[in-house]
C-alpha positions as CSV (number, residue, x, y, z in Angstrom):
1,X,0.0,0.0,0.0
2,X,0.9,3.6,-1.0
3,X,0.2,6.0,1.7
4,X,1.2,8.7,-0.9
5,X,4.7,9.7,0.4
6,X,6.2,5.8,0.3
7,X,5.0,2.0,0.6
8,X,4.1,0.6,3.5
9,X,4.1,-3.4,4.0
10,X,3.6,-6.1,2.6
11,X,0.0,-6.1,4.2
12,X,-2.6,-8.6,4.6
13,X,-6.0,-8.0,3.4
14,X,-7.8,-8.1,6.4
15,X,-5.3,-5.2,7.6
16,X,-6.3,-2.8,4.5
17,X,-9.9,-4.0,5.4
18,X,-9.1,-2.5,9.4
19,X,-7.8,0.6,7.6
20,X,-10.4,1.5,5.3
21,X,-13.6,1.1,7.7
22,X,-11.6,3.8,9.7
23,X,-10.9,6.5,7.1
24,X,-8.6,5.0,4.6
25,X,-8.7,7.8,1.4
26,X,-10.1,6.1,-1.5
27,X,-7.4,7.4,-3.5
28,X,-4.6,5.1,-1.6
29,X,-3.0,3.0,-4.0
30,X,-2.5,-0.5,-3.5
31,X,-0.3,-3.2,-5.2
32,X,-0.9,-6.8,-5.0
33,X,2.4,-9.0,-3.5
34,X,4.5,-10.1,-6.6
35,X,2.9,-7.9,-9.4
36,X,4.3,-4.6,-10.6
37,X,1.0,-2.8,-11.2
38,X,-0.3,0.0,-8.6
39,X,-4.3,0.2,-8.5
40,X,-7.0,2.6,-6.4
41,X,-8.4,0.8,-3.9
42,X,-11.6,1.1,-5.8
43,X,-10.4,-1.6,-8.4
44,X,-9.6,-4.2,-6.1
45,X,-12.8,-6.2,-5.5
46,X,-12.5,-6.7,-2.3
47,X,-11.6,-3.3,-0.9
48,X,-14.3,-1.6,-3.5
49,X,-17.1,-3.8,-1.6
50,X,-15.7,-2.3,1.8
51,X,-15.5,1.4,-0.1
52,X,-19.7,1.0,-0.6
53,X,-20.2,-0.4,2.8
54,X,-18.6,2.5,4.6
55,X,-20.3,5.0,2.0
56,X,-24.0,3.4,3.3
57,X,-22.7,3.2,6.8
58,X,-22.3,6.8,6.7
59,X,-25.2,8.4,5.1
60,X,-27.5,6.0,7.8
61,X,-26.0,7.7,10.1
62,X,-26.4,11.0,8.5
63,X,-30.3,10.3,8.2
64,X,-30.9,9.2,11.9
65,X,-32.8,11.9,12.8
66,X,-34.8,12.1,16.5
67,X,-38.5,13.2,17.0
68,X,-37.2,17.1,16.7
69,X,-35.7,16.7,13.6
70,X,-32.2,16.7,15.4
71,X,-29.8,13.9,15.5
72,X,-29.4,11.4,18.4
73,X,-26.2,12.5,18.9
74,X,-26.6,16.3,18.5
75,X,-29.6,16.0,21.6
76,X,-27.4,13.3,23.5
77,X,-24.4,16.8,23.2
78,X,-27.3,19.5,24.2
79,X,-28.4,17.1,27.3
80,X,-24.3,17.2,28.1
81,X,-23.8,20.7,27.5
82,X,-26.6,21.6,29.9
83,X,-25.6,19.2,32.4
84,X,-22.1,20.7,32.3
85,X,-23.3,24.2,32.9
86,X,-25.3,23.1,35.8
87,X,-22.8,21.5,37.6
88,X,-20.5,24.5,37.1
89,X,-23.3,26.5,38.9
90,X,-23.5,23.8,41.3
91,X,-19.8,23.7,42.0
92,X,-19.4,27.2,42.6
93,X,-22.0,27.8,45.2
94,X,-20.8,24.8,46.9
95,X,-16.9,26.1,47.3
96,X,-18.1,29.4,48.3
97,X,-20.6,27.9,51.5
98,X,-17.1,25.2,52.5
99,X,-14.5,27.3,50.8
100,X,-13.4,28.6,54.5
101,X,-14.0,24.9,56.2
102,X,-11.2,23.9,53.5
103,X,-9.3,26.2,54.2
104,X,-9.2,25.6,57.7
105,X,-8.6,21.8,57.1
106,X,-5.2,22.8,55.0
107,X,-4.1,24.7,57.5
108,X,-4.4,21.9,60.3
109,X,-3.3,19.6,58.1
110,X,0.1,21.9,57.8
111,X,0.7,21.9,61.2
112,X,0.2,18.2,61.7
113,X,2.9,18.1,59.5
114,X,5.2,20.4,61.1
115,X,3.7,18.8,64.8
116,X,5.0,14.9,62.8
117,X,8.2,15.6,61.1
118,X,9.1,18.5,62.1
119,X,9.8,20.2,58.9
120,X,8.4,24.0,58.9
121,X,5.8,25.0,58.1
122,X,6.6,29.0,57.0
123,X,9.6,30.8,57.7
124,X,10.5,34.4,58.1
125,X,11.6,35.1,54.7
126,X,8.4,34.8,53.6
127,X,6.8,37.5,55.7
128,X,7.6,41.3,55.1
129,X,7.4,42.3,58.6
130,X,8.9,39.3,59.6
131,X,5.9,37.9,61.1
132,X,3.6,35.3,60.3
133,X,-0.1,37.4,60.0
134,X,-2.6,35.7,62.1
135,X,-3.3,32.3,60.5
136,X,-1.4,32.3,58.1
137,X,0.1,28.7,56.9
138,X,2.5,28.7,53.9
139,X,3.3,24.9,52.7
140,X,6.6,23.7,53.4
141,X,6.9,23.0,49.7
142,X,7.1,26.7,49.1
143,X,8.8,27.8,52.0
144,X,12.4,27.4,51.8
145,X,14.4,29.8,49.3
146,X,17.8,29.1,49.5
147,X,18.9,26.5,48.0
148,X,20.8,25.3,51.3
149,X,17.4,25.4,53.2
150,X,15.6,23.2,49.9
151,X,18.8,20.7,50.2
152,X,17.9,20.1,54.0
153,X,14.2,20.3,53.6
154,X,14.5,17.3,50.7
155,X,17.2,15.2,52.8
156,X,14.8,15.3,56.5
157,X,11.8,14.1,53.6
158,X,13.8,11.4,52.1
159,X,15.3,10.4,55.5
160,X,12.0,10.2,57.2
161,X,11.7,6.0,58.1
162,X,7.6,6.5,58.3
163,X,7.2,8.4,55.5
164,X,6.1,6.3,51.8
165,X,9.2,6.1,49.6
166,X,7.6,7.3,46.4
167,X,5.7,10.4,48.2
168,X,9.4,11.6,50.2
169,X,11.4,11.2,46.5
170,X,8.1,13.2,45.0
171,X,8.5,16.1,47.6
172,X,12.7,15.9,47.0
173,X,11.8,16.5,43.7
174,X,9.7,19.4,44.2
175,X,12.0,20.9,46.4
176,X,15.7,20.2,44.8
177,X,14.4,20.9,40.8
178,X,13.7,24.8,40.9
179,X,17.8,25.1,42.1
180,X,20.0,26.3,39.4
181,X,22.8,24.2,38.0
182,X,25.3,27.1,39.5
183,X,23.6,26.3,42.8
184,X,24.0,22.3,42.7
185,X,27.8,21.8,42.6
186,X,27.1,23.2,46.2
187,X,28.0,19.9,49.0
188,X,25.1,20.2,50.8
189,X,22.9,20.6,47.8
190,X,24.9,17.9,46.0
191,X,24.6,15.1,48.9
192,X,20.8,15.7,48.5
193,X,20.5,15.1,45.1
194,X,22.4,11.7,45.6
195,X,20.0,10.9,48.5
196,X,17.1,11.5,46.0
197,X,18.4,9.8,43.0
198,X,19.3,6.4,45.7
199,X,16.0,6.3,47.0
200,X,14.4,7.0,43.7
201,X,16.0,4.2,41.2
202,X,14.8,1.2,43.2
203,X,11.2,2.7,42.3
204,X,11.8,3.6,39.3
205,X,13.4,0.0,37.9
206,X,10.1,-1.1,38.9
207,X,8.1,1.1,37.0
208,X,10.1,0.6,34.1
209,X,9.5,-3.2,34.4
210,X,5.5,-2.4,34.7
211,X,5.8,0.0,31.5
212,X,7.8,-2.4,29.7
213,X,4.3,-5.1,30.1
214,X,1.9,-2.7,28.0
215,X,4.4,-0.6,26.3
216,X,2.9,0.3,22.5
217,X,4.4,1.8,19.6
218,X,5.0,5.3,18.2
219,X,3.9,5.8,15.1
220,X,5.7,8.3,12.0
221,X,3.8,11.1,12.8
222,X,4.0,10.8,16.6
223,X,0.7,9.2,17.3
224,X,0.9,6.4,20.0
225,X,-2.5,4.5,19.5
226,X,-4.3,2.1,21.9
227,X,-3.5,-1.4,21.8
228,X,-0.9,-1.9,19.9
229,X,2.0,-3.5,22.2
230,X,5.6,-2.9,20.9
231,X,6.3,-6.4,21.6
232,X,3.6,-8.6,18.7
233,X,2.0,-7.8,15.6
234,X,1.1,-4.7,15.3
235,X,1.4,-4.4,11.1
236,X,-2.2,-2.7,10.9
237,X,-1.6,-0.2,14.2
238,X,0.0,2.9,12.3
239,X,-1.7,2.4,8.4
240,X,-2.8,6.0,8.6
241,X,-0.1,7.6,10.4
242,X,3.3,6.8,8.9
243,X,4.1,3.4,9.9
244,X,5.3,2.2,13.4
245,X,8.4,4.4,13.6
246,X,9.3,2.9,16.9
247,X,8.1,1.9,20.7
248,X,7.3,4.2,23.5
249,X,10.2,5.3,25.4
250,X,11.0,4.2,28.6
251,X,10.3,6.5,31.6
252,X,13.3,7.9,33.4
253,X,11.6,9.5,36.2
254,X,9.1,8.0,38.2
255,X,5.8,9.7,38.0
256,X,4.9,12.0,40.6
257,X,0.7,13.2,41.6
């Protein structure tokens, strides 16, 4: 098969078949295996049959109009619309009657933080007059400035025994990335990173060995589609997009919420 800027296959019929009930041009040429001469797809008995049968498909579709004289689908997308806009409405009155009970709960929840590990929960920088204003709870995330202060926030996180591996590496991360590369040659900021990148390969070997059980392909034009596994046949997966041009990459990080 021609996709119009090279070959792609050999392909079996039942693959041209896939590609043509979902969108293959009419005007893709096609060559049969051991002859020289390039036909439409029209021409080929087989294919021409499929051609008609996605033609009827769509113009039943096009003619399946409800008791209004609208589509199915178009009052299935009003019915949607409307439900969105009322549960925008909805939404909104609901975060301003709890919006300071949630607040509230944050706030508590920072100092059980500070009251368990003992990390801070603001610092003085932070405040122009060098006080905290009444209530006021900044997360430890965004607290420390220096890069010194980040280093030893991110090693008491990854050194904490009760705390989950992947969450302490996840708030390293958050803490150690913003620092400039002129900053991270720095010891303390250095040993930090090591910590980080210790506890973080063990987790990430094992994600790489999940990813490696469903990883798919990449196809020439970058789509990745759905079900098709880089490891079996997959000659049909990438028909309208290029080819497969290669499978997905492993990850190198593991994924943080």
């Amino acid at each position: 098969m021609h996709d119009g800027r090279k070959p792609i296959g050999p392909m079996s019929e039942e693959a041209v078949i896939w590609a043509i009930k979902r969108g293959l041009p009419s005007s893709t040429q096609v060559r049969v295996e051991g002859q020289a001469r390039w036909m439409a797809l029209d021409d080929h008995p087989r294919f021409a049959d499929e051609l008609v049968a996605r033609t009827s498909g769509r113009k039943k579709k096009k003619s399946g109009k409800g008791p209004l004289g609208y589509t199915w689908q178009e009052v299935f997308a009003l019915m949607v619309a409307v439900g969105a806009v009322a549960g925008v409405v909805i939404g909104i009155g609901w975060l301003e009657e709890n919006w300071h009970a949630m607040r509230q709960g944050l706030e508590a929840r920072g100092q059980e933080v500070h009251r368990r590990t003992g990390l801070p929960v603001f610092e003085e920088e932070h405040i122009v007059q060098g006080e905290a204003p009444s209530g006021a709870v900044i997360p430890a995330s965004d607290a420390p400035r220096s890069p010194a202060a980040r280093a030893r926030m991110a090693s008491a996180a990854l050194n904490d025994a009760g705390a989950d591996p992947r969450e302490a590496v996840c708030r390293a991360r958050a803490l150690l990335d913003p620092i400039l590369d002129a900053d991270r040659r720095k010891p303390e900021v250095e040993r930090a990173f090591s910590l980080m990148w210790s506890k973080e390969m063990p987790l990430l070997r094992q994600e790489q060995a999940d990813f490696e059980k469903r990883r798919g392909v990449v196809c020439g034009d970058g789509t990745r589609p759905k079900g098709c596994p880089c490891r079996g046949a997959h000659e049909s997966c990438c028909v309208l997009h290029g080819g497969v041009a290669s499978c997905e990459p492993p990850p190198t990080r593991i994924r943080c919420f």
